[in-house]
C-alpha positions as CSV (number, residue, x, y, z in Angstrom):
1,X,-44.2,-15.2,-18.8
2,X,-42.5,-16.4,-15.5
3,X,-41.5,-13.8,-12.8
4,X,-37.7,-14.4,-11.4
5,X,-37.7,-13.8,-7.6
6,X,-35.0,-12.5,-5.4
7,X,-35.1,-10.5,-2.8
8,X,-32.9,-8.4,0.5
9,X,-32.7,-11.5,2.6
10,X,-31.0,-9.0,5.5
11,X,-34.5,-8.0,6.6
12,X,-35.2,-11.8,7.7
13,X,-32.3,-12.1,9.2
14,X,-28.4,-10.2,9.9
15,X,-26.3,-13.7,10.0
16,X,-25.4,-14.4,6.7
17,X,-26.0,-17.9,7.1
18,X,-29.1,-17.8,8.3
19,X,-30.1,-15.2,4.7
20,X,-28.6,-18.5,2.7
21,X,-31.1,-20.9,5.0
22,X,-34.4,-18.5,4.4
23,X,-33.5,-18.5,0.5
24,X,-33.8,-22.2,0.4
25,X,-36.5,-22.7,2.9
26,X,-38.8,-20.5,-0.3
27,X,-37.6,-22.1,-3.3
28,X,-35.3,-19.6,-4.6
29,X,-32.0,-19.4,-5.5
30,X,-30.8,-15.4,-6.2
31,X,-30.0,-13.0,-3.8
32,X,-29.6,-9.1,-4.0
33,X,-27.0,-8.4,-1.9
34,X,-27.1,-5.5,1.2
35,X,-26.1,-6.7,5.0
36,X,-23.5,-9.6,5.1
37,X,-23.6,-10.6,9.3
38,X,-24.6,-6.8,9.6
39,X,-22.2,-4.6,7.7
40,X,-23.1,-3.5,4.2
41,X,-21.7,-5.7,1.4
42,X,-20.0,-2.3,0.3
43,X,-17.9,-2.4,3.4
44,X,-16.7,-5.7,3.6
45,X,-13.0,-6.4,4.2
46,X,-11.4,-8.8,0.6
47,X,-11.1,-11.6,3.4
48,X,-14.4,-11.2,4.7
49,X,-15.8,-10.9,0.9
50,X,-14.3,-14.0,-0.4
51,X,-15.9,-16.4,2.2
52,X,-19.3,-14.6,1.4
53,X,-18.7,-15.7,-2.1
54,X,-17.7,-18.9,-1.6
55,X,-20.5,-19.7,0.6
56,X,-22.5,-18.4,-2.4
57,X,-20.9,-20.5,-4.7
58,X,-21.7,-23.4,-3.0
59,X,-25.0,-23.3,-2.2
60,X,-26.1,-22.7,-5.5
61,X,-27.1,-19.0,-5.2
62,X,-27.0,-16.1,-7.7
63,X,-26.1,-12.9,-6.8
64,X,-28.6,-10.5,-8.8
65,X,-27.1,-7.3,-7.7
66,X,-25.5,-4.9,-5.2
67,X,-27.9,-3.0,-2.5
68,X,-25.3,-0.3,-2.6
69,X,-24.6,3.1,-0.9
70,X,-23.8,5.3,-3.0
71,X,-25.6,8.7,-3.3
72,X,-27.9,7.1,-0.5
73,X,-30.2,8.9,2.0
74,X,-26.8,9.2,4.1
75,X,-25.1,10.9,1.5
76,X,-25.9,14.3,0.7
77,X,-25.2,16.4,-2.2
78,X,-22.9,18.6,0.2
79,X,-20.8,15.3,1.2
80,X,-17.3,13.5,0.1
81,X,-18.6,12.3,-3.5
82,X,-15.1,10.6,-3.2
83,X,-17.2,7.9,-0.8
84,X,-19.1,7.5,-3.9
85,X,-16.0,7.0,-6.3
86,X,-14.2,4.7,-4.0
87,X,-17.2,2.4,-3.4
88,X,-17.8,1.9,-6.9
89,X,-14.4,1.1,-7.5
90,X,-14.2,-1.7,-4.6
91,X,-17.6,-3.2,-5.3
92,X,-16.9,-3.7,-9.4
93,X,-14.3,-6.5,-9.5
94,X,-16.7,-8.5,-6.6
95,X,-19.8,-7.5,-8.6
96,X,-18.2,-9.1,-11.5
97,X,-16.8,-11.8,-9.7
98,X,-20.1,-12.6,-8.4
99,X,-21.7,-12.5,-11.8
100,X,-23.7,-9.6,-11.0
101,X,-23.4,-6.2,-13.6
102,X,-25.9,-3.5,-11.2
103,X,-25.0,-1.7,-8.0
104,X,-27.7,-0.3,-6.4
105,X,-28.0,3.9,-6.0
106,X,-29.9,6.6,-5.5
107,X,-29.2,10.3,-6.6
108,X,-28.4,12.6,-3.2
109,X,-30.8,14.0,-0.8
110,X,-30.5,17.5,-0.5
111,X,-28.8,19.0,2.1
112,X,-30.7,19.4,5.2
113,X,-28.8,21.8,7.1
114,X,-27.5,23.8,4.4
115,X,-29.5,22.6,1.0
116,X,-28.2,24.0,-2.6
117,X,-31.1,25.8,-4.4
118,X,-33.6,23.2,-6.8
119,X,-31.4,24.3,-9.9
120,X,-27.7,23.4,-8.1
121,X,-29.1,20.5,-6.7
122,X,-30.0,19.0,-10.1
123,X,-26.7,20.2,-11.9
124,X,-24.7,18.6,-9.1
125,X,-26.4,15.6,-9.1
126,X,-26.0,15.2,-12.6
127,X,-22.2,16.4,-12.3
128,X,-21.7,13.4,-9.6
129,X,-23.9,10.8,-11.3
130,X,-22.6,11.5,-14.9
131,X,-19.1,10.8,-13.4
132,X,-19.9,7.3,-11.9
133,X,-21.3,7.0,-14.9
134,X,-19.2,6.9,-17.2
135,X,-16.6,5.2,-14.8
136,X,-19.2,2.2,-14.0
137,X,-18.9,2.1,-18.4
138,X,-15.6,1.6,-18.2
139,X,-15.8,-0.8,-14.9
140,X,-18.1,-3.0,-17.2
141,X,-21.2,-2.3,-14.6
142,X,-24.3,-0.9,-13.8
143,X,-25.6,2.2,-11.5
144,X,-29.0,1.1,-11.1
145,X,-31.1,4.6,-9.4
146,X,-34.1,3.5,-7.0
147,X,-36.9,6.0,-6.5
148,X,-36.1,6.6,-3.3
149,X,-33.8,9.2,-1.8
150,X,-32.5,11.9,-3.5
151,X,-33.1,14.3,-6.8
152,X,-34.4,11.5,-8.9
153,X,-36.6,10.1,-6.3
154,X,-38.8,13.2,-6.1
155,X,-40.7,12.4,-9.3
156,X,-40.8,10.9,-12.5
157,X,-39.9,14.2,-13.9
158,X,-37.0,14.4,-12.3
159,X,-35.7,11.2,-13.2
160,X,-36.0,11.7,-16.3
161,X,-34.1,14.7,-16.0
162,X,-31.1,13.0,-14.9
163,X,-31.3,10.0,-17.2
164,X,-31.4,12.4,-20.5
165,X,-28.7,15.0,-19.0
166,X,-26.3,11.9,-17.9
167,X,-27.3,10.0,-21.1
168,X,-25.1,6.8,-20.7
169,X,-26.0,3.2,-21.1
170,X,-24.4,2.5,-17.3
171,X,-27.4,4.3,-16.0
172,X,-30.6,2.7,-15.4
173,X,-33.5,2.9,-13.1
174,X,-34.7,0.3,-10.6
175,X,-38.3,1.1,-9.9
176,X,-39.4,0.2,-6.1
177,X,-43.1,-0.2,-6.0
178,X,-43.9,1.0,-2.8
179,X,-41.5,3.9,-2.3
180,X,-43.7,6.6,-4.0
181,X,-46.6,5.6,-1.9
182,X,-45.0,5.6,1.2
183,X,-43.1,9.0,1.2
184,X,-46.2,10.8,-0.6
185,X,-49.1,8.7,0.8
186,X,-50.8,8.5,-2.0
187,X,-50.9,5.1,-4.4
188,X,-51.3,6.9,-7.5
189,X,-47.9,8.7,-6.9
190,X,-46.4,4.8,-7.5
191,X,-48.4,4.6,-10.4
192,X,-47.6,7.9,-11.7
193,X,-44.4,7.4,-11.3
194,X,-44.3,4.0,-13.0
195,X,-46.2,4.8,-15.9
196,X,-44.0,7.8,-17.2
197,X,-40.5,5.4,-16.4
198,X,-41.6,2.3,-17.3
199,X,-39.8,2.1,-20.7
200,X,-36.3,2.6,-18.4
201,X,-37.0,0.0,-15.7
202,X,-34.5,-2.5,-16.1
203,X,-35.2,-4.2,-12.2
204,X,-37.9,-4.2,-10.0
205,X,-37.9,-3.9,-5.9
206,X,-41.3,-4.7,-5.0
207,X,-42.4,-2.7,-1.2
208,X,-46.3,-2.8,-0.5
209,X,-47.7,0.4,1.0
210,X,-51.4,0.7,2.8
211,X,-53.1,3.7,4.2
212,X,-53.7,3.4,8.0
213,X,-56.5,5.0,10.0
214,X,-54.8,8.5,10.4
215,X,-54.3,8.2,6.8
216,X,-50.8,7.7,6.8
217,X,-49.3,4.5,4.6
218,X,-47.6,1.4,6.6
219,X,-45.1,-1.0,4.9
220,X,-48.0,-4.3,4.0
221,X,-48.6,-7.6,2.4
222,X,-48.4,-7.4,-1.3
223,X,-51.7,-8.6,-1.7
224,X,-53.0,-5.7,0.8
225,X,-51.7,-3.6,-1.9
226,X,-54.0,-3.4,-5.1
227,X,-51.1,-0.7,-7.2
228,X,-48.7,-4.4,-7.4
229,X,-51.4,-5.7,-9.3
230,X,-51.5,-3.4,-11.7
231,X,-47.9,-2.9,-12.0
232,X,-47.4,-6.4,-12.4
233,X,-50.1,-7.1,-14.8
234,X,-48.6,-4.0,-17.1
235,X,-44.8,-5.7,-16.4
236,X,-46.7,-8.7,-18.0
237,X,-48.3,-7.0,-20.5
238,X,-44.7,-5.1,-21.8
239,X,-42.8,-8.5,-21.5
240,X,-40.3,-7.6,-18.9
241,X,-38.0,-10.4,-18.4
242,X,-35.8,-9.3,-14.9
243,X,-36.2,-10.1,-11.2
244,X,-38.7,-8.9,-8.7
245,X,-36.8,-8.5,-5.6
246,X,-38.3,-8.2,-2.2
247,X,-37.3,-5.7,0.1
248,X,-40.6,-5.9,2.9
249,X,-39.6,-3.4,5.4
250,X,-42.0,-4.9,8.3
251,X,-40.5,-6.4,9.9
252,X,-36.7,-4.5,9.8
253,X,-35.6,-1.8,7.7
254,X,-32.1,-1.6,7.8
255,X,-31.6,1.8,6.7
256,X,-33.5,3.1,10.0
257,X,-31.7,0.9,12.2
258,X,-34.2,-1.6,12.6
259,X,-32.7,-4.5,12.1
260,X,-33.9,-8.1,12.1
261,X,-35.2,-9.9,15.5
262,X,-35.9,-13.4,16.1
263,X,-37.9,-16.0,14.1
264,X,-40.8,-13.3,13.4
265,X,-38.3,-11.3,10.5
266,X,-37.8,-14.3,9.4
267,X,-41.7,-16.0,9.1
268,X,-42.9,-12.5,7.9
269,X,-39.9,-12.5,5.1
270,X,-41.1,-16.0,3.8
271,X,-44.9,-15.5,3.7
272,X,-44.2,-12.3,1.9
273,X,-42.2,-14.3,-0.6
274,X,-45.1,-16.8,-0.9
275,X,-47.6,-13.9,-1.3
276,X,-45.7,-12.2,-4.2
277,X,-45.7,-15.7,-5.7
278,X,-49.6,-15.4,-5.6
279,X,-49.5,-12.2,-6.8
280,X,-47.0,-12.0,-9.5
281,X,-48.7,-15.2,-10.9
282,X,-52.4,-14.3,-11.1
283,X,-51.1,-11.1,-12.8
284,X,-49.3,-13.5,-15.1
285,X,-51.9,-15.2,-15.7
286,X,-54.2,-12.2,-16.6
């Protein structure tokens, strides 16, 4: 089985242009779609949108899927959920326009100032996400939750929590394979993680995570990072037919802030691509 590769192409570079140039300059021809010249793709103005797509269009390029907002690590449980509903809304006819069926979400952080008890947490999640739910069903799209920020993202058991109480076919998980690692510092908390979801994964973010001196994990290399291996390998093993999409976060991270500068993002973005080649394929070939 042959690995399809995509990947966040704002972390090599801000000017949309250039995220087109860095696709072709690796071989590939799919995008998952975040920063457009530095403003989320959620945000863009229709005029500002359609030349994005037509420069899409013809260069050849895919669009896999939204790197949405909504229910982010900005977002808190405590916030405007209508953010959430109106985003959703706007991005759908593009999504679809684009060819694309997934938007990119998370499940709300807690409130840091004032955070809801474990139990209202959870049922306002669900309340939110079962909502966007079952209008993304009737959008004809999908809310695809990372591991990351929010309820879900604390565990496996807690996604799974969500996915039964929501229990709608617009709600899927994207698994990152370095997020786990890097908020617990521990690898086995991506595998754990990954081996009680893994029948729900519909699309994979591949993140690389090592331990440093102090102990402490550091964004990496994919092969610096033995838990892709074995996540790959199983992907393999399970016949998983989607996208690995790259999302390095060495070089820039836009959610911090830290965005892309000069021709290192952009070197470190393409031998990162070439490495999870390597990777993906000798766990192909396995």
């Amino acid at each position: 089985m042959a690995f399809r590769y995509t990947g966040f192409t704002d972390e090599a570079d801000s000017n949309f242009d250039a995220q087109i140039d860095v696709l072709k300059e690796v071989g590939w021809s799919a995008i998952e779609l975040r920063g457009i010249d530095g403003t989320s793709v959620s945000d863009l103005d229709q005029t500002t949108w359609d030349s994005a797509l037509a420069k899409l269009n013809d260069n050849g390029i895919q669009v896999v899927a939204f790197g949405g907002q909504i229910a982010n690590w900005a977002r808190p449980i405590t916030g405007d959920f209508q953010k959430d509903i109106d985003e959703l809304e706007r991005c759908a006819p593009r999504m679809k326009a684009a060819g694309a069926d997934m938007i990119r979400i998370m499940s709300y952080p807690n409130d840091e100032d004032t955070p809801l008890t474990n139990d209202a947490w959870r049922d306002e999640a669900v309340r939110r996400l079962s909502e966007l739910a079952t209008r993304a069903e009737d959008l004809g799209v999908i809310l695809g939750h990372e591991n990351c920020s929010g309820y879900g993202g604390i565990g496996p058991e807690q996604y799974l929590e969500l996915k039964d109480a929501i229990d709608s076919p617009a709600f899927k998980l994207i698994f990152d394979t370095g997020n786990c690692s890097l908020h617990d510092n521990d690898r086995e908390a991506t595998w754990r993680y990954y081996e009680q979801c893994r029948e729900e994964i519909m699309h994979v973010h591949i993140k690389c995570g090592l331990p440093g001196d102090d102990g402490a994990y550091r964004t990496c290399f994919p092969d610096e990072d033995p838990v892709q291996t074995r996540i790959l390998s199983d992907l393999v093993a399970r016949g998983y037919d989607g996208w690995l999409s790259i999302e390095p976060h060495i070089a820039a991270a836009v959610h911090l802030g830290r965005e892309p500068e000069g021709d290192d993002a952009r070197r470190i973005w393409i031998d990162y691509a070439h490495r999870i080649e390597q990777v993906a394929e000798a766990a192909a070939a396995t």
